[in-house]
N, C-alpha and C positions, 0 to 999 in steps of 0.2 A: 395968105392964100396957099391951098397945096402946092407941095412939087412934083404932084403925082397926078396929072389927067387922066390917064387911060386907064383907071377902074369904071365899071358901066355896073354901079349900085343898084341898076334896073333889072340887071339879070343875077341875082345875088341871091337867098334864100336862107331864113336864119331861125334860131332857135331862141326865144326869153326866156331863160328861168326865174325867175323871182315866186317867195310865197305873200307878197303884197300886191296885191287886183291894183294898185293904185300906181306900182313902181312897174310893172306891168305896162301899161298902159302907156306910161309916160318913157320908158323905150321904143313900144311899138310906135309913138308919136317921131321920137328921133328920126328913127329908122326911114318913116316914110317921108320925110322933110330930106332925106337923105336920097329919094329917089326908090327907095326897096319899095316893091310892090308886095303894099298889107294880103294879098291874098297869100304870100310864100312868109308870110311870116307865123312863125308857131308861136305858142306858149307851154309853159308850165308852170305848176304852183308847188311843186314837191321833186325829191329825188327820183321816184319811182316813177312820175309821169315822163319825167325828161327822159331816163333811161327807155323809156317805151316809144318816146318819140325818136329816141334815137335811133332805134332798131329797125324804127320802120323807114328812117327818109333819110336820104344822107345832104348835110345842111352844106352852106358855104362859108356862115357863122354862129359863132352862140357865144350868146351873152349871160352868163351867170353869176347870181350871186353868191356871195360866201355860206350865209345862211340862209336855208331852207327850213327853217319849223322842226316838226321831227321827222327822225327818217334821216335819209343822207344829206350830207352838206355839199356845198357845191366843190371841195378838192373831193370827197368822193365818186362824184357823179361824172368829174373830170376821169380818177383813176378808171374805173370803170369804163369809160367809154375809150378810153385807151387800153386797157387791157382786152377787152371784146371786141377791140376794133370796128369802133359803132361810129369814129369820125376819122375821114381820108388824110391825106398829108395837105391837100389842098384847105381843108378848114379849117377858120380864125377862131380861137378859142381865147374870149376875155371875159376875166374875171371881174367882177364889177363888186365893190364890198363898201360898206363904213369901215370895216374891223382894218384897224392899224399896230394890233398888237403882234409882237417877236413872232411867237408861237404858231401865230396864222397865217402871219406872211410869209415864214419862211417852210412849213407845212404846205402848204400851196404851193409855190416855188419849185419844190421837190416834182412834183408831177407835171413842171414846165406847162403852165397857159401861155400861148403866144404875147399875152400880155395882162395885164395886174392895175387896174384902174381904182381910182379911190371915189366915193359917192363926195360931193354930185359930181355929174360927169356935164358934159356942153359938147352938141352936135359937131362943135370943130375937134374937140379932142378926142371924139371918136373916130370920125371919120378919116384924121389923119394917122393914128395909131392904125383903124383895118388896112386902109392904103398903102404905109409901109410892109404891115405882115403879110399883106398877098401880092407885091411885087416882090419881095424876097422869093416868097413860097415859089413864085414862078420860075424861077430860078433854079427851084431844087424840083421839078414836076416829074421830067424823066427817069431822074435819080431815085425820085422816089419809088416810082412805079417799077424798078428796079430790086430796089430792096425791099418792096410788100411782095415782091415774085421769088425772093431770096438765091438772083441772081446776083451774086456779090462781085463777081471778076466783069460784067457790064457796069453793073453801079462805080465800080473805079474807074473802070476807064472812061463812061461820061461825068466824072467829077475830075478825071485827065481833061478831058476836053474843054467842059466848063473854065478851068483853071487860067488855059491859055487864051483868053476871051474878057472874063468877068473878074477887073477887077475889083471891085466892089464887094464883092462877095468873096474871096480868097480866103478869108480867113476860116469864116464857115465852110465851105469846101475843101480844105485842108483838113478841118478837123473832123468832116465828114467822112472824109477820105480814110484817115487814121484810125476811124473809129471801125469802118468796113475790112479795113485789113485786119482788126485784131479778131473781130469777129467771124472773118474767114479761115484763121487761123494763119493768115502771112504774118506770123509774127515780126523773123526778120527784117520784111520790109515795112513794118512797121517799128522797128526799132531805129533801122536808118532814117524815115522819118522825123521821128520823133526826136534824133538823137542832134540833126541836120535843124532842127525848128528849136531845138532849146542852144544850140550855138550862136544863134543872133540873139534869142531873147530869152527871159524866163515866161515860158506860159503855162499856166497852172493845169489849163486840159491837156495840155503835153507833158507835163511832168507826172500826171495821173497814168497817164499813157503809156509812159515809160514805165511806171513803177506796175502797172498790168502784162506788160510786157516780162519783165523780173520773174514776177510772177509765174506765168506759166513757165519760163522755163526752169523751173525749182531756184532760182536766185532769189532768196527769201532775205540773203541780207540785204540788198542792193536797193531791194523793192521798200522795206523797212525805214532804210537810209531818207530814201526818199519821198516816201511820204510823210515821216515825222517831218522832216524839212517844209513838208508842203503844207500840214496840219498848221504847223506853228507861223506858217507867212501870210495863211487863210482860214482863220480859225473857223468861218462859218463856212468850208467846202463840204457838205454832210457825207458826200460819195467818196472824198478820200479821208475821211475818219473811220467809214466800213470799210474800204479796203484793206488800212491799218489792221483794223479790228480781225477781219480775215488775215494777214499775217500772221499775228500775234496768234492767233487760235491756230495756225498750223503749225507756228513752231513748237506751240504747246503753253504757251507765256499766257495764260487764261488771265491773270490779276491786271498785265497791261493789256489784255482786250479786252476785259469791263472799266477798267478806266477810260478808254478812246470812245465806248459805246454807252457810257453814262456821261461824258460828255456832248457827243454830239443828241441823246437823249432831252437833254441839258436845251438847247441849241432848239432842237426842232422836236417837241415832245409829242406831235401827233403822229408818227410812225406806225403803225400795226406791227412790222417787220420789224424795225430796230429794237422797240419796247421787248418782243418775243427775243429777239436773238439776246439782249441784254439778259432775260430773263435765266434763257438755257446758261451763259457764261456762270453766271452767280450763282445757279442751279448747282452746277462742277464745281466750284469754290467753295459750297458749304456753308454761303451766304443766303439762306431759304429764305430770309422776312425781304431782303432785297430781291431774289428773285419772285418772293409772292406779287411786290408791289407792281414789279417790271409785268410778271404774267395778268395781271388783274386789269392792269394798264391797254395791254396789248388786247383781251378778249372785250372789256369796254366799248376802246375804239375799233375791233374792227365788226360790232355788232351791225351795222349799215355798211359794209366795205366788201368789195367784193373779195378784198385782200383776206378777208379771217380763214385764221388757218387755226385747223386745230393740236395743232403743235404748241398752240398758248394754252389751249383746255388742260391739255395732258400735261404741261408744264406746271400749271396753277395745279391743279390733283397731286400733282410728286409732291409740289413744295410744301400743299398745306399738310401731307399724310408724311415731309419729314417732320411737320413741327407736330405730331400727333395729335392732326385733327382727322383722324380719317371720316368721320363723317360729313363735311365737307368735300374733303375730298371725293368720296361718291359721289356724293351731290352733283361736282361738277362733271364727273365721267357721263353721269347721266344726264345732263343736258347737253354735254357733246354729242352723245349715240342720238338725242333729238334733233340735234341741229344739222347735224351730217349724215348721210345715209350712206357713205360709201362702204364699200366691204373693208375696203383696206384698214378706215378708221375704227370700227368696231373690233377689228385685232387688234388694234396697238391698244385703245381700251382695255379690252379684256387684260390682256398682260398686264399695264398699268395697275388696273383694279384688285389682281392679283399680289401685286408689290405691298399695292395700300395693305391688304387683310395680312398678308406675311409680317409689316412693320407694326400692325394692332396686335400682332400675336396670335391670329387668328388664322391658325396654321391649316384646321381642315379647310376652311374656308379657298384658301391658297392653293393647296393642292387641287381640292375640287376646279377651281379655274383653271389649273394649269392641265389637268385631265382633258377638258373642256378646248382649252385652245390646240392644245394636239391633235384633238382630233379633226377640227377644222383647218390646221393646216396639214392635214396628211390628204385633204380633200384633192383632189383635180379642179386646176383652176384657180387654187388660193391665191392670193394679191401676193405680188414680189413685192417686200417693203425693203425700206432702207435700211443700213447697219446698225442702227442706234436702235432702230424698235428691235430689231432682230436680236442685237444682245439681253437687249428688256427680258424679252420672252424666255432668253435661254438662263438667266438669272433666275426668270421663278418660275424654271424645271429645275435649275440647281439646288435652290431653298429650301424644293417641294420635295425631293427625293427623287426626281428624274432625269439622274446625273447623264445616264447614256443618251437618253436625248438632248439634254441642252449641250451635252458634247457633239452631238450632230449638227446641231444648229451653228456652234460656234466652227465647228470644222469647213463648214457650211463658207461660213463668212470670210472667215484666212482666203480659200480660196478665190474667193471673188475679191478681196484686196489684198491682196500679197505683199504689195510693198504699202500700207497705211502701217506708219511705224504707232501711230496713236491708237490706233483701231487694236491692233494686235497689243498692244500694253494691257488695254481696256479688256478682252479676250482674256489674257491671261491671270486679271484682277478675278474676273468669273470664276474661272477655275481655281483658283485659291480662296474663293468663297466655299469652294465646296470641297475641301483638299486634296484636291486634286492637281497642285502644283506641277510636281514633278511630270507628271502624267499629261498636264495639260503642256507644259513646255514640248516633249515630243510630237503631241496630234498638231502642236503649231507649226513644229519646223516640216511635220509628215506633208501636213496640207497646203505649208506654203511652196515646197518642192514640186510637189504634181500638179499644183497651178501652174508654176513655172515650166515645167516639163509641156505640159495641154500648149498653154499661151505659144511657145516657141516650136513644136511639131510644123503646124502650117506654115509659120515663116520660113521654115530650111525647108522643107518640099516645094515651095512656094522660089526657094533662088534656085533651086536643081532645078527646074522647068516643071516640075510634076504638079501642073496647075488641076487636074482632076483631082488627084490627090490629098492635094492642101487645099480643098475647097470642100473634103470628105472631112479632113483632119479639123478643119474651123467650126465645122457644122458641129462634131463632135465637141470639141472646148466650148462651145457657147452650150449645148445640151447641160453639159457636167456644170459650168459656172454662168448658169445664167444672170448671176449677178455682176459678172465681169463686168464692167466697162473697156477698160484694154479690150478685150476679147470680141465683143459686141462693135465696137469700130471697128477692130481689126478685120472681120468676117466680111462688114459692111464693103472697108477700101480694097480687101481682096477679091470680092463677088465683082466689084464695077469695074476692077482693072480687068480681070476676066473675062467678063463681057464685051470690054473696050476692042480686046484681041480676038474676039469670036465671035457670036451672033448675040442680042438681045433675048435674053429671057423672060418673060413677063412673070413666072412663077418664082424666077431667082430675085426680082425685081421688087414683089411683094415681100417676101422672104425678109430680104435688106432691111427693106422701111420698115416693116416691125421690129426688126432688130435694133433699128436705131431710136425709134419712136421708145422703144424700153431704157435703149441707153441716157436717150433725152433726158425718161422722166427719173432716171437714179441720178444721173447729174446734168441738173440742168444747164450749169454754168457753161459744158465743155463746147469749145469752139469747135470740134471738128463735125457736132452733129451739122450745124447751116451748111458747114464744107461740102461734107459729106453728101447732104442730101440735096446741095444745089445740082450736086455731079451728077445724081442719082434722077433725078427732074430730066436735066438735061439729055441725058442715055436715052430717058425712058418715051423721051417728046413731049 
């Protein structure tokens, strides 16, 4: 018998996915022996229907299977509706499969279903697996609705309160807790944490924790130390094999971060994201038949995902136009500019396409694109991209004979990272492409000076009290280096402390949140955009 009465399966509402009318059926049958009332109960026979029913109704459960026919599978239809936010923290998400192979279970797994059922299933092993997940889930409701408001200093403190109450639940609450300070950017106190929970024991989400923790604060051996230690105690953790892996690619150690990411490849091979990232490593190394297989991999799987990125297109076009197939290579630029329509990604294209005809020999061809992309980014409005395409492009201006531009470009970039010691290696490989070593060594240290100089004006007007001032001086450095990050928080924490001391802005207020909405999307990772913009929410009412 349960040990759980007080779910009321009457007031419940759910989702089937199966692409069998017969396994279909024999759920909705469960379900209603379980008390669910058949009119709130849905179906679907495909990815594409679920996601539509997702959109429109928000369920209490869904039950989905692994395969779907063609189209999405059900760990995509999961990613997806987690990414979109198409299911609340309140709904039970179980996976219901035959498939008992590595690869699916642990693919699956990655995108956490509340829970992982194997076919057949029995109305008792349902019903007492939802009944655990939504007495837990009850548990974490406030908390939740906390952090979907990305109120992070309430969500701690009701996961404070929970703590001294629920034992039961402590352990998740702990980890919830730790995971909210890293993402507020309390680091600190999430180091004391962490540092306080691996003194009693060794816990693997806490040792991940800590080694995140390292992490931001440029403690890259520490971070290192401790997650080799953690890889090797848990060799199927897939989250701290990519953080490895992100180590090692910062310290610049590329051969041991395609080892960590070819193993956890290894591990859990349905990825979109690790297959791409494995790709770009191998990319660097000069390993092109390994990075084709990793990119080919990666654009495959993410053809149903809502994850495809075309970072695996443009990856798969380098590799095959290093191993001189540039016909191919085209090939695949042009079904990227099909399957994407952003502006942003038709630049990195163009540039791309431009390398390919450069590496074929086919020089006017090369310059004609690099003519071409110049002049679309001289446009008002052009897409901010990232460093990596940015140096793309300025590469084949250098190739093409527009050394003064792709000097601009790369002047360009120093600035907005001044301290990327890798970025600036990489800068200066460019300009020795085009011999302009010496030459380019100067415009590096020129441009990384008067970033420095920009970056640091507001903050010393900013401690003299001259808060007009340093709020002119900010406005300024984010004009010049709108690709700062530093700079774009900076303007961000100085406009709200401002405010804090004087009246609300609505026009400063907008201002911000673009600023930081840019800084987001050049690094997503960085914890002080939530900070930032719970503070910025909060100000604003």
């Amino acid at each position: 018998m349960s040990n759980f009465q007080n779910i009321d399966f009457g007031s419940k509402s759910f989702l089937v996915i199966d692409d069998f009318q017969g396994m279909r059926t024999v759920l909705r049958d469960i379900l209603r022996s379980m008390g669910v009332n058949p009119k709130v109960i849905a179906t679907a026979a495909n990815g594409n229907e679920a996601i539509s029913q997702l959109s429109q109704t928000r369920f209490d459960g869904v039950l989905c299977d692994f395969n779907l026919g063609a189209g999405k599978n059900g760990q995509q239809v999961l990613e997806e509706a987690k990414y979109r936010n198409l299911v609340g923290p309140s709904c039970a998400w179980v996976m219901i499969t035959a498939e008992k192979t590595a690869d699916v279970v642990m693919g699956a797994a990655e995108y956490q279903p509340d829970a992982y059922l194997l076919k057949p299933i029995t109305e008792s092993t349902l019903r007492l697996r939802l009944e655990k997940i939504w007495v837990k889930k009850a548990a974490f409701v406030d908390i939740d609705q906390a952090v979907m408001a990305m109120d992070f200093p309430l969500a701690i403190r009701l996961c404070d309160e929970r703590l001294a109450v629920d034992k039961a639940n402590a352990g998740e609450l702990l980890r919830l807790k730790c995971h909210l300070l890293l993402v507020s950017g309390e680091h600190e106190q999430a180091r004391l944490l962490y540092n306080a929970l691996l003194a009693k024991r060794d816990v693997p989400w806490a040792q991940l924790g800590l080694a995140r923790v390292h992490v931001a604060a440029g403690e890259l051996d520490h971070a290192q130390a401790l997650l080799e230690t953690l890889v090797a105690e848990n060799r199927t953790y897939l989250e701290a094999h990519d953080w490895l892996a992100n180590v090692h690619n910062a310290r610049g150690d590329l051969q041991k971060a395609e080892e960590v990411l070819e193993n956890a490849a290894r591990l859990s091979p349905l990825s979109v994201m690790r297959q791409k990232n494995l790709g770009e490593v191998s990319l660097q190394l000069g390993k092109v038949e390994n990075a084709e297989k990793a990119f080919r991999k990666s654009v495959a799987l993410g053809e149903h995902s809502v994850l495809k990125t075309p970072d695996a297109y443009l990856g798969l076009a380098r590799a095959c136009s290093a191993q001189n197939n540039s016909k191919e290579a085209l090939q695949v630029l042009s079904t990227l500019t099909k399957q994407f329509d952003a502006e942003e990604v038709k630049v990195k294209a163009m540039a791309t396409e431009g390398m390919v005809y450069h590496r074929a020999g086919d020089l006017e061809s090369a310059r004609k694109v690099a003519l071409k992309l110049d002049e679309v980014l001289a446009q008002p409005g052009a897409p901010r991209l990232e460093s990596a395409a940015v140096v793309e492009m300025a590469e084949l201006m250098m190739v093409s004979g527009e050394k003064e531009k792709a000097a601009a470009l790369l002047q360009g970039e120093v600035r907005n990272n001044p301290d990327d010691a890798i970025l600036l290696q990489r800068i200066q490989q460019v300009f020795d492409t085009g011999a302009m070593s010496e030459e380019g060594v100067a415009l590096v240290e020129a441009s990384r000076k008067e970033a420095v100089q920009l970056m640091n004006q507001g903050v010393l007007l900013a401690r003299d009290g001259k808060f007009d001032e340093a709020m002119e001086a900010m406005r300024t450095a984010c004009e010049r280096l709108p690709g700062n990050v530093r700079v774009l928080f900076n303007f961000a924490h100085m406009g709200i402390t401002f405010m804090q001391r004087t009246v609300v802005s609505p026009s400063l207020v907008d201002e911000i949140r673009q600023y930081l909405e840019t800084a987001h999307r050049l690094a997503p990772a960085d914890k002080r955009y939530p900070q930032l913009l719970g503070k910025l929410k909060s100000l604003a009412g």
